[in-house]
C-alpha positions in Angstrom: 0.0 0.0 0.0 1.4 3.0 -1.1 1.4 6.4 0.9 2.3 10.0 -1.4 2.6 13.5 0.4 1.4 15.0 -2.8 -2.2 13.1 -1.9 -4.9 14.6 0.6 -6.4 11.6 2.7 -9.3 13.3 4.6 -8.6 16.9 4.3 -11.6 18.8 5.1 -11.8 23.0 5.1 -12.2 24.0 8.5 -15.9 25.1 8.6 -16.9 28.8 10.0 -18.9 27.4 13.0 -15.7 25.6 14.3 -14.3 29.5 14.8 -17.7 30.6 16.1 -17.5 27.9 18.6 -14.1 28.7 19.3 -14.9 32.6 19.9 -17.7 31.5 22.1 -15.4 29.8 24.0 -13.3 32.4 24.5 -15.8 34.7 25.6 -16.6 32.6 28.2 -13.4 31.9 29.3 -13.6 35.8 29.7 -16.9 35.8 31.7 -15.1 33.3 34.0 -12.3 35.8 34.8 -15.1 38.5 34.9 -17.2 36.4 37.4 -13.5 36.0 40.0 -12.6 39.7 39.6 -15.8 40.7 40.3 -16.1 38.2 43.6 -12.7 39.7 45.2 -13.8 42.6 45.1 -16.8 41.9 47.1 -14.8 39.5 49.4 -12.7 42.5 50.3 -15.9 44.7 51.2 -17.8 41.7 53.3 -15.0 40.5 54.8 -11.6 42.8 55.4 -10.5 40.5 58.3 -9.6 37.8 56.1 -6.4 36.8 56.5 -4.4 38.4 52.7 -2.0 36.6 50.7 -0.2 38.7 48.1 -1.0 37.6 44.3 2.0 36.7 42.1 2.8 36.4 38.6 4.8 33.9 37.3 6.5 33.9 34.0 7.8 30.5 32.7 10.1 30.7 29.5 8.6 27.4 27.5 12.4 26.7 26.8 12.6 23.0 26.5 13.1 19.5 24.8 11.5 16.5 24.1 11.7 13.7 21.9 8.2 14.6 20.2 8.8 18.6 20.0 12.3 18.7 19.5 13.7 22.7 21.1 10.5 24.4 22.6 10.4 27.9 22.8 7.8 30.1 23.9 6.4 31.2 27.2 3.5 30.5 29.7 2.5 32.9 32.4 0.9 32.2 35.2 -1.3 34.3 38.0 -1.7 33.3 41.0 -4.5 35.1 43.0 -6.4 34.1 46.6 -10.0 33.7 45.6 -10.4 31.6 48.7 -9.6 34.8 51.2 -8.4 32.1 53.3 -4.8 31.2 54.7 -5.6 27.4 54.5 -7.4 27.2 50.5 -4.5 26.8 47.7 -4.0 29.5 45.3 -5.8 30.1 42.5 -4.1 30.5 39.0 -5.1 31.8 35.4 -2.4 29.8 33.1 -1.9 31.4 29.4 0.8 30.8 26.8 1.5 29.2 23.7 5.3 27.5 22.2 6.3 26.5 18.8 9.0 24.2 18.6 11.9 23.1 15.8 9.9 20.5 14.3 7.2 23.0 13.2 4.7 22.7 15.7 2.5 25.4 17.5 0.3 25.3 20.4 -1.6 27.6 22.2 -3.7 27.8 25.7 -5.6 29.2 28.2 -6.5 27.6 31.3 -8.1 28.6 34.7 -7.7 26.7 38.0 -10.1 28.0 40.9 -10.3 27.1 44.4 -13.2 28.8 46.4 -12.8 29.5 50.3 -12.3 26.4 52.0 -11.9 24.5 48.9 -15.9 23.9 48.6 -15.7 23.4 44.8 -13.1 22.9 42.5 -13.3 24.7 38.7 -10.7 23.9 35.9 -11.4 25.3 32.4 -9.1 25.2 29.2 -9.4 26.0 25.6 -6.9 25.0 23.6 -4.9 24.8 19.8 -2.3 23.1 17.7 -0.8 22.6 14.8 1.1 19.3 15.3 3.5 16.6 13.4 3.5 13.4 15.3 4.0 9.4 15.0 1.7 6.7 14.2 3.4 3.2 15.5 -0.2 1.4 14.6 -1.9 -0.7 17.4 -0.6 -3.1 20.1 2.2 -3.9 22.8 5.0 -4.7 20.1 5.5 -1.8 17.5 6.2 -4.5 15.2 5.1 -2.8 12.2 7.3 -2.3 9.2 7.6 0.7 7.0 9.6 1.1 4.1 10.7 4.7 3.0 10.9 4.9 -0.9 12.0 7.9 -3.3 10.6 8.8 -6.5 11.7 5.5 -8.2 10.5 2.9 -5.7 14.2 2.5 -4.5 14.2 1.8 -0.6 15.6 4.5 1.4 14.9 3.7 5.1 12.9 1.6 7.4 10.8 2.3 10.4 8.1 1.0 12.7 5.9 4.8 12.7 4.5 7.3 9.7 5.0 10.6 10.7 2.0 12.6 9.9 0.6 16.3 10.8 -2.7 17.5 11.6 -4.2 20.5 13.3 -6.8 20.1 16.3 -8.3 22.2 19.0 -10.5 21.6 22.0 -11.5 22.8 24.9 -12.5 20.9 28.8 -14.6 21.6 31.7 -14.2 20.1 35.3 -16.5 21.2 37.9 -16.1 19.1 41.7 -17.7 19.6 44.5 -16.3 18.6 48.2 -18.1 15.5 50.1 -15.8 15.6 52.5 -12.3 16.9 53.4 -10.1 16.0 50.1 -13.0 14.3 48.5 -14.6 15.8 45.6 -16.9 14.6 42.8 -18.5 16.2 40.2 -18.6 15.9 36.2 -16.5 17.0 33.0 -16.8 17.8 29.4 -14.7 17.6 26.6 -14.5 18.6 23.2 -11.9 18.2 20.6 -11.8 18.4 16.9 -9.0 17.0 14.7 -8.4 17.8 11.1 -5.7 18.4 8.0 -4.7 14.6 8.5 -1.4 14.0 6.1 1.4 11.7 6.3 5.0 13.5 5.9 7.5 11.2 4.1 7.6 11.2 0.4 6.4 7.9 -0.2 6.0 5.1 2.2 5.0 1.5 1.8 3.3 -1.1 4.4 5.3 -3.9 4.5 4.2 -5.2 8.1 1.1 -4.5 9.7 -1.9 -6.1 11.6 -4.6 -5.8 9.0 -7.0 -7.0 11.2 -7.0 -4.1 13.3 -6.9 -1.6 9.5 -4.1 0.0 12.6 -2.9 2.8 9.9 -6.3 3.9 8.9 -6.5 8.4 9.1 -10.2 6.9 10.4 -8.5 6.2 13.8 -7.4 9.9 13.9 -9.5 12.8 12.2 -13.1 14.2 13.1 -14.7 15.0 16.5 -14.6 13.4 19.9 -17.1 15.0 22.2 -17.6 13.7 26.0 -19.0 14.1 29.2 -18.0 12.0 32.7 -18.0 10.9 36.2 -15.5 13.2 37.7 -13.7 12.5 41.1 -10.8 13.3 43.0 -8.8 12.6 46.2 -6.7 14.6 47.0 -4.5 15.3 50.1 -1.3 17.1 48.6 -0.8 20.7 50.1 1.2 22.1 47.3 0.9 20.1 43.6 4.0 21.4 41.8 5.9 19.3 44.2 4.1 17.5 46.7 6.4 15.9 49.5 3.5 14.5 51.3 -0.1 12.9 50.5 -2.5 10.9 48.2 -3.3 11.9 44.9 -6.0 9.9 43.0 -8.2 11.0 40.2 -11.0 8.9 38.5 -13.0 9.5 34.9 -16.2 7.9 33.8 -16.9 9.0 30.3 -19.1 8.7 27.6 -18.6 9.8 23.9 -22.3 9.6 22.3 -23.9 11.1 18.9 -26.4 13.2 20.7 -23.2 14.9 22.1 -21.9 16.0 18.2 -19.4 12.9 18.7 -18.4 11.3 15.7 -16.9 8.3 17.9 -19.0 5.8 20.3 -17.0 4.8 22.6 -16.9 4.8 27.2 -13.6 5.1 28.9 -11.9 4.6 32.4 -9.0 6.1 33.7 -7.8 5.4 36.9 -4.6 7.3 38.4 -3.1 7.0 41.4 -0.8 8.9 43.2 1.3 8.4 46.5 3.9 11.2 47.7 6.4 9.7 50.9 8.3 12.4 52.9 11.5 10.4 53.7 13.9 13.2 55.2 13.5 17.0 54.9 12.3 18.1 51.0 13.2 14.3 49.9 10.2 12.7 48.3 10.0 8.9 47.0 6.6 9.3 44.3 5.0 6.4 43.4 2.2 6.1 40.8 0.0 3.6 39.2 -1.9 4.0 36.1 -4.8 2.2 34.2 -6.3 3.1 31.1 -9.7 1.4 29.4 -11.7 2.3 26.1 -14.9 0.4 25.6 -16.5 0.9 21.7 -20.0 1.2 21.1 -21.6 -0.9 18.5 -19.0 -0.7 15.1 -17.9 2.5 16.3 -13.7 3.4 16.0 -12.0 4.5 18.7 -10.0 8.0 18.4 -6.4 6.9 18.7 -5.3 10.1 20.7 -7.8 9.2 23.4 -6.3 5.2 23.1 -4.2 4.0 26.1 -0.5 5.3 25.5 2.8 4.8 26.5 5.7 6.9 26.3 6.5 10.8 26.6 7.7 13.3 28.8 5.2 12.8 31.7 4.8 8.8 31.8 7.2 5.7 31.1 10.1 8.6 29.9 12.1 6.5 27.6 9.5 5.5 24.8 8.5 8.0 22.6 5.3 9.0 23.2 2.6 6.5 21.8 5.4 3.6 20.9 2.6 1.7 22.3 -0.8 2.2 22.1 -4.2 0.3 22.7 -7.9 0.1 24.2 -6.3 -0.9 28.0 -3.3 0.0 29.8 -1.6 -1.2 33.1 0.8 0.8 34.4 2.9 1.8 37.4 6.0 4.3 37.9 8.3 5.2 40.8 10.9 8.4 41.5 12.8 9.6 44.0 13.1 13.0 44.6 16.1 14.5 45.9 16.7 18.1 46.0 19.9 19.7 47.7 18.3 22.3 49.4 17.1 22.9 52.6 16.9 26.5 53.8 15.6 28.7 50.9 15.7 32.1 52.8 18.6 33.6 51.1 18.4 31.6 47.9 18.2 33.9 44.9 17.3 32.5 41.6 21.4 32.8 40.7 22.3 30.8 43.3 21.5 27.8 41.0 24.2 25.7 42.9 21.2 26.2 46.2 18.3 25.5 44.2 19.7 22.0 42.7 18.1 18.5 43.2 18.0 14.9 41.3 15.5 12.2 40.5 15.9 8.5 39.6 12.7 7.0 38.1 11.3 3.1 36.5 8.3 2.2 35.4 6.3 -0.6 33.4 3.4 -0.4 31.7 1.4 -3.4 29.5 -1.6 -2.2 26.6 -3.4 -5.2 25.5 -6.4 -5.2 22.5 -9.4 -7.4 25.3 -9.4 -7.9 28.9 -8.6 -11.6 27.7 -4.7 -10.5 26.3 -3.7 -9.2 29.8 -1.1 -10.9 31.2 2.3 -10.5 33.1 4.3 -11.4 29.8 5.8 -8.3 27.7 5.5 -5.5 30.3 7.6 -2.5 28.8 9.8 -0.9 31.5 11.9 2.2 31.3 14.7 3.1 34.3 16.2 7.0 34.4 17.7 9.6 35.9 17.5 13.9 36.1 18.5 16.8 37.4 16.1 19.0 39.3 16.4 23.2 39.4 14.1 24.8 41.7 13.1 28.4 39.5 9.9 29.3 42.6 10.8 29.0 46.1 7.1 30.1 46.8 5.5 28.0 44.3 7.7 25.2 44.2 8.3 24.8 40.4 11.2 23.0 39.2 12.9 22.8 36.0 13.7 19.4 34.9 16.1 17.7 32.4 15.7 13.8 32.5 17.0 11.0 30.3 15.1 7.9 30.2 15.8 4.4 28.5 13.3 2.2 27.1 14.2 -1.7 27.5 12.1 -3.0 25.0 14.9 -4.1 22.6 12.8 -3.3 19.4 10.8 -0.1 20.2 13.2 1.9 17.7 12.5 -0.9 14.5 15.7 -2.7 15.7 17.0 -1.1 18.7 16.1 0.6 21.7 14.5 3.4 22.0 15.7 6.6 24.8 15.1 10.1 25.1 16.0 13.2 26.6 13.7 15.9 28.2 14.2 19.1 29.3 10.5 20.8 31.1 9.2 22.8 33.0 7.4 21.1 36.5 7.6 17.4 37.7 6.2 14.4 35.8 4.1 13.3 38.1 
């Protein structure tokens, strides 16, 4: 089966109403910050005797590096503001930004976390674009597929296991949770995204391996709309969440895609994470996490691949490039431990690097299978690593990272292994 970049699979002209949506969108993210402003103010007049904290602005330089991206650059800002008027609520923040990175991709955001006096509700709302080039290593737990490279002549030029391909997408996501009890919250979520401008990149490609069963390469998998809503709950016990050096973290999604939502897939997921944070001595953390993924079609219905159980990138199983493997169910866990240098951070200035420095080692495993019936304890894919750690906020805790995982599959890269160095802003996990 032949593949040329000269041929459109899918293209569609992005339709006026998907910008009308999008400005609507936008204007409510602006009502949002309306509706906070507007709440401070009468917070201040009811109640001077609050106790005050001062709001900050952060600026993050999106310098960074990934496997995926390639060199990052852009920024992201960050406000944090106390809508809670309380000493004991975490800060609010209004997160905006955008990057574009040396492999041509762009992506832009903005995004509001809110947290009411004494935590009573819990709102997180994000609109979002980009215009990305990314793999597709087809379906499974092996990334056995085979892809020949050809030029002009049908003469072989390479081999891989992935087509790289580009498309554009945006979307946007509501969470609203409301506390049952301390650190308990439930509530529901939306979520909308739209994918478009499918095309594969390489000149001309041919399919020598694949699982045809599965049709694992069809744009199908990838392009149209995916609109949700879900069960929403989270657990939560950390005190700070850039790092946490105490506490529980576990967060669980219920969700449906249906027609009468404007989906163009069928389909209910799962996700299950889980998070436990171990203060062993001072600022030193040992991070454990466990992970589980599962996708349920409706009727004949395709799943969206991007919404599949994945494995690999910058935030999970570092090592694998993001999406190495991919399928309806995942089982997963990952461990780190944290290790910063400092301890007293009264005089430490953001020069005094040599202060502010730390170091991780991490390993995980994670197993997709196709049916609850493939699971098994055979073929888990594990990754082992190690990173340095820069603390750029005292106040906030934010660290800059720079990681190198290994993947020790032996045939994640075609015919070797794969590995990958990352350099981001905040922890993984």
């Amino acid at each position: 089966m032949i593949r040329n970049r000269n041929i459109t699979l899918f293209k569609k002209p992005l339709k006026i109403k998907y910008f009308l949506t999008a400005f609507k969108l936008v204007l409510l993210f602006l009502f949002i910050i309306l509706f906070i402003n507007n709440n401070k103010i009468i917070a201040q007049e009811n109640d001077s005797l609050e106790v005050k904290r001062k709001s900050s602005f952060v600026f993050i330089p999106a310098t960074a590096y990934t496997p995926e991206t390639g060199f990052t650059f852009g920024a992201f800002n960050e406000y944090y503001f106390d809508f809670a008027k309380d000493s004991t609520s975490r800060m609010s923040k209004i997160q905006f930004g955008g990057i574009y990175t040396t492999k041509k991709q762009m992506y832009f955001g903005l995004g509001l976390e809110l947290f009411p006096k004494n935590e009573n509700y819990y709102l997180w709302y994000q609109i979002k674009y980009s215009n990305f080039i990314d793999r597709d290593y087809g379906l499974g737990n092996d990334a056995s597929a085979v892809i020949v490279q050809t030029d002009l002549d049908k003469n072989e030029t390479d081999t891989f296991n992935f087509l790289d391909f580009s498309y554009q997408s945006w979307g946007t996501e509501l969470i609203f949770l409301k506390k049952i009890k301390s650190s308990l919250y439930i509530g529901g979520q939306y979520n909308y995204e739209k994918l478009w401008d499918y095309d594969y990149i390489k000149d001309e490609v041919q399919i020598i391996k694949s699982d045809e069963n599965r049709d694992e390469f069809n744009p199908l998998h990838f392009i149209n709309s995916r609109s949700g809503i879900s069960i929403a709950a989270n657990f939560d016990t950390r005190k700070n969440s850039n790092y946490p050096e105490n506490g529980t973290f576990i967060q669980f999604r219920n969700s449906y895609y249906r027609s009468w939502l404007g989906s163009d897939f069928r389909y209910t997921g799962i996700n299950l994470d889980a998070r436990q944070y171990i203060n062993t001595y001072k600022h030193q953390v040992m991070a454990f996490r466990f992970l589980t993924k599962q996708r349920y079609a409706i009727g004949d219905s395709r799943i969206p691949k991007f919404d599949l159980a994945r494995v690999g990138g910058k935030d999970f199983a570092r090592g694998y490039y993001d999406g190495t493997y991919i399928d309806n169910h995942l089982m997963a866990w990952e461990a780190e431990y944290r290790l910063p240098f400092w301890y007293d951070l009264e005089d430490s200035k953001i020069w005094h690097f040599w202060k502010r420095m730390g170091m991780v080692v991490f390993a995980s495993g994670s197993r997709t299978y196709e049916n609850w019936s493939d699971f098994s304890m055979n073929n888990w894919r594990y990754t082992i690593g190690t990173g340095v750690r820069v603390l750029l906020s005292a106040e906030q805790r934010v660290n800059a990272r720079i990681d190198i995982g290994y993947g020790l599959a032996p045939d994640a890269d075609y015919d070797k292994r794969h590995w990958g160095f990352y350099i981001y802003i905040s922890e993984a996990f």
